[in-house]
C-alpha positions in Angstrom: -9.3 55.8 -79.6 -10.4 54.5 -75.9 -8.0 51.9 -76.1 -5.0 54.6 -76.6 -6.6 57.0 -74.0 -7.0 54.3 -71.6 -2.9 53.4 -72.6 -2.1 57.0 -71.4 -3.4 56.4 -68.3 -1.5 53.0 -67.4 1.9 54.6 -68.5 1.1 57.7 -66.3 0.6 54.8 -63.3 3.2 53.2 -64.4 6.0 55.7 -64.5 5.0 57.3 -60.9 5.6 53.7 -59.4 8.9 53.9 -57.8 8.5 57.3 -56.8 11.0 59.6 -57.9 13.2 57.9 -61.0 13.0 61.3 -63.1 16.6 61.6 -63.1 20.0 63.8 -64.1 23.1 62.2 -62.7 22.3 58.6 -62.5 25.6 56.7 -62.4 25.3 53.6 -61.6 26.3 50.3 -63.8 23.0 50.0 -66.1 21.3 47.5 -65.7 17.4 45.5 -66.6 15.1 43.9 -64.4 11.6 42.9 -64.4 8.8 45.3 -62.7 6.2 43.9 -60.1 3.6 46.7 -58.7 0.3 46.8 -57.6 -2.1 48.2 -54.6 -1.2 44.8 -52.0 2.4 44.1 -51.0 1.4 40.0 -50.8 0.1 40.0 -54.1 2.0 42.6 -56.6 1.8 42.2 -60.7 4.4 41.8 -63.0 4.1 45.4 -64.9 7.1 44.7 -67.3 10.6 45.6 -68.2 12.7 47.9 -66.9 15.9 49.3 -68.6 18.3 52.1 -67.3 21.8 53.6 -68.5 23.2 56.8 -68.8 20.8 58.2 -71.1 17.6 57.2 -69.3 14.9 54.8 -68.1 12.8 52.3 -70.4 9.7 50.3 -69.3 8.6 47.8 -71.8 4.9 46.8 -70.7 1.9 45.3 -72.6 -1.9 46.8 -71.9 -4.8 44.6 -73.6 -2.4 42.7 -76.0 -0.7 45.9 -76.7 3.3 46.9 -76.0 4.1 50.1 -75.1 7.2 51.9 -74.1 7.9 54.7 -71.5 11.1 56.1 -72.1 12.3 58.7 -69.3 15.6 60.6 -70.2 17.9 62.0 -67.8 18.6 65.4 -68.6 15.4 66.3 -69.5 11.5 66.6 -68.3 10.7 64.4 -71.3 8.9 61.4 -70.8 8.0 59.7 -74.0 5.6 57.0 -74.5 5.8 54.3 -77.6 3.2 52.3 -78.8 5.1 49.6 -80.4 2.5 47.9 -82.4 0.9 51.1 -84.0 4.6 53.0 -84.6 2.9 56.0 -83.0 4.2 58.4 -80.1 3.0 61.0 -77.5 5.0 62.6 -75.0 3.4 63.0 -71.3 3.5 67.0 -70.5 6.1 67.2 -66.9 2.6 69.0 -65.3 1.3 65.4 -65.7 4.1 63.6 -64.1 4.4 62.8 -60.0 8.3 62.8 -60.3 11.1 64.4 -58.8 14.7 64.6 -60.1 16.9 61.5 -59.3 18.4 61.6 -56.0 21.6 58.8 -55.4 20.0 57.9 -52.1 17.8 55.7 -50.6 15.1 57.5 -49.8 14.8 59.2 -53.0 11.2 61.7 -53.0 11.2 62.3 -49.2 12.3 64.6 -46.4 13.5 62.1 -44.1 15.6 58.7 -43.9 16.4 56.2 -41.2 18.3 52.7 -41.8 16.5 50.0 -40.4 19.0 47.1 -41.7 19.5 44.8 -44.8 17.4 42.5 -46.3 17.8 40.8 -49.3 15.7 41.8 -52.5 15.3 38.4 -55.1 19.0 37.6 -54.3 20.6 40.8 -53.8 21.3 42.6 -51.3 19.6 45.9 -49.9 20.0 48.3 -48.1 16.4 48.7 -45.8 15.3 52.0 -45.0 12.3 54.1 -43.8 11.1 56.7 -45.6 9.5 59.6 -44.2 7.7 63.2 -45.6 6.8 62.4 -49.6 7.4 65.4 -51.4 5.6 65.1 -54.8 2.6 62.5 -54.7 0.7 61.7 -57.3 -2.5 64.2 -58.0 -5.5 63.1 -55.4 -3.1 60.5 -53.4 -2.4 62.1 -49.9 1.8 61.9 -49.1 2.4 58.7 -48.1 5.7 57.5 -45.7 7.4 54.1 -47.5 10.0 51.6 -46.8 12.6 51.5 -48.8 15.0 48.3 -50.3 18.1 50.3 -52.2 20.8 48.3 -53.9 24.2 50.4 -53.7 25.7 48.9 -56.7 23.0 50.0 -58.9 22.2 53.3 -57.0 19.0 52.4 -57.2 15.7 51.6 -55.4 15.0 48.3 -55.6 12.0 47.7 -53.7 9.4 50.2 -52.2 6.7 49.6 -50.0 4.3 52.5 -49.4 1.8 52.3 -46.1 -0.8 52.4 -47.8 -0.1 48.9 -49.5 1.2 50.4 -52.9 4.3 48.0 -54.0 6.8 48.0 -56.1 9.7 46.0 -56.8 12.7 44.8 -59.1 13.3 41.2 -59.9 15.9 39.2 -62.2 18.4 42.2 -62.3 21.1 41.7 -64.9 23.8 44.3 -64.7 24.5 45.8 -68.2 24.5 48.8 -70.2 21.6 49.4 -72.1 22.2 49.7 -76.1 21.3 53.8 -76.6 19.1 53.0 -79.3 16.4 52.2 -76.8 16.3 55.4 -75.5 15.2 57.0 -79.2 12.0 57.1 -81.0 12.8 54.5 -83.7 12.2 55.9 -87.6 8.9 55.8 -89.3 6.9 56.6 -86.3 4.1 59.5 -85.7 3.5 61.9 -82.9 0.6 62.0 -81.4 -0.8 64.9 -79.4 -1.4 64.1 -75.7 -4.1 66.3 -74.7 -6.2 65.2 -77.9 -5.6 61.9 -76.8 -6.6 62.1 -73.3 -9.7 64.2 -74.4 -10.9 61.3 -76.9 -13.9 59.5 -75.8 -14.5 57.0 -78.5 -14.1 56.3 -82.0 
C-alpha cells in the first residue's frame, strides 16, 4: 500500500496549491482549465485538470500511471480524494488541509492586497496583484507573501506566484458549468480510512 500512501501525499500538495480554494459562495460562471505547479516559476509542471461549479472543485491528476480525483465541495470541510483505477475513496481530515474558506477577491489567504496592474494569463486577462501576510500555510512552510493573477469573470485566481518560487497557474480555460455528477463518489466504490492509509508502510 506505499503506492496509495504516497497518492495521499501528492493530493494533499496538490489541493494546498493555489492557496485558499476551500470555498462557500463561489459564483462565478464554472469553468475547466489545466493545472501547472511546481517549486520554480520558469519551469512549472502540468499537475492536471481542474473543474469548478457551484457545487465544488475537481482536480483530475495521474501519480505513477495512476488517476486520482480531489473533489473539494463548497459548503463543506470535505475534501474527498478518488482513485479512479482502484474504485476506492478516502477523505483528507480538514486538520490535514492548509485551506481557508473562499474569498471573491484577489488576494484570497492574506491580510493585505495592493494592485500592481494587468497582465495577461494564457490569453486572458488579469487582474495583477500583490499579496501580503499568508494566513494559513501549509504545516512546516513559513508564511510566504505572493503575487497574484485574478480573472474577474471567473472570480478566481488564475495565477500565483509565491516568493519563495512556488507556482501555480491556469491554462486553456473553457467557461462552462461542470455536470454535478463530478462532484459525487460514483457507485460501487469503497472507503478507505485515511489515517490507516497514511500509517501504511508496505505491503
Amino acid at each position: 500500500m506505499r503506492r496509495n500512501r504516497a497518492i495521499a501525499v501528492i493530493v494533499l500538495v496538490a489541493i494546498g496549491l493555489p492557496g485558499s480554494i476551500a470555498a462557500a459562495d463561489y459564483r462565478g460562471p464554472g469553468f475547466s482549465g489545466v493545472v501547472y505547479a511546481g517549486q520554480d516559476e520558469a519551469m512549472p509542471q502540468k499537475l492536471g485538470t481542474m473543474r469548478v461549479g457551484p457545487h465544488g472543485m475537481r482536480l483530475d491528476l495521474q501519480h505513477d500511471g495512476q488517476r486520482v480525483a480531489s473533489l473539494i465541495l463548497w459548503n463543506s470541510d470535505r475534501v474527498i480524494s478518488l482513485l479512479l483505477d482502484h474504485k476506492v475513496y478516502f477523505e483528507v481530515p480538514p486538520d490535514q488541509l492548509a485551506m481557508d474558506p473562499y474569498e471573491d477577491r484577489p488576494c484570497a489567504g492574506y491580510e493585505s492586497e495592493r494592485r500592481i496592474g494587468t497582465e495577461a494569463v494564457d490569453g486572458r486577462s488579469a487582474e495583477k496583484w500583490r499579496c501580503r501576510g499568508e494566513r494559513n500555510p501549509r504545516a512546516g512552510r513559513p508564511a510566504t507573501d505572493a503575487t497574484a493573477w485574478y480573472d474577474r469573470e471567473l472570480r478566481f485566481q488564475v495565477r500565483v506566484v509565491k516568493d519563495n518560487g512556488e507556482i501555480f497557474e491556469l491554462r486553456d480555460v473553457r467557461i462552462g458549468t461542470p455536470n454535478a455528477s463530478l462532484f459525487e463518489i460514483p457507485a460501487g466504490y469503497s472507503r478507505l480510512d485515511y489515517e490507516t492509509l497514511m500509517q501504511q508502510q508496505g505491503g
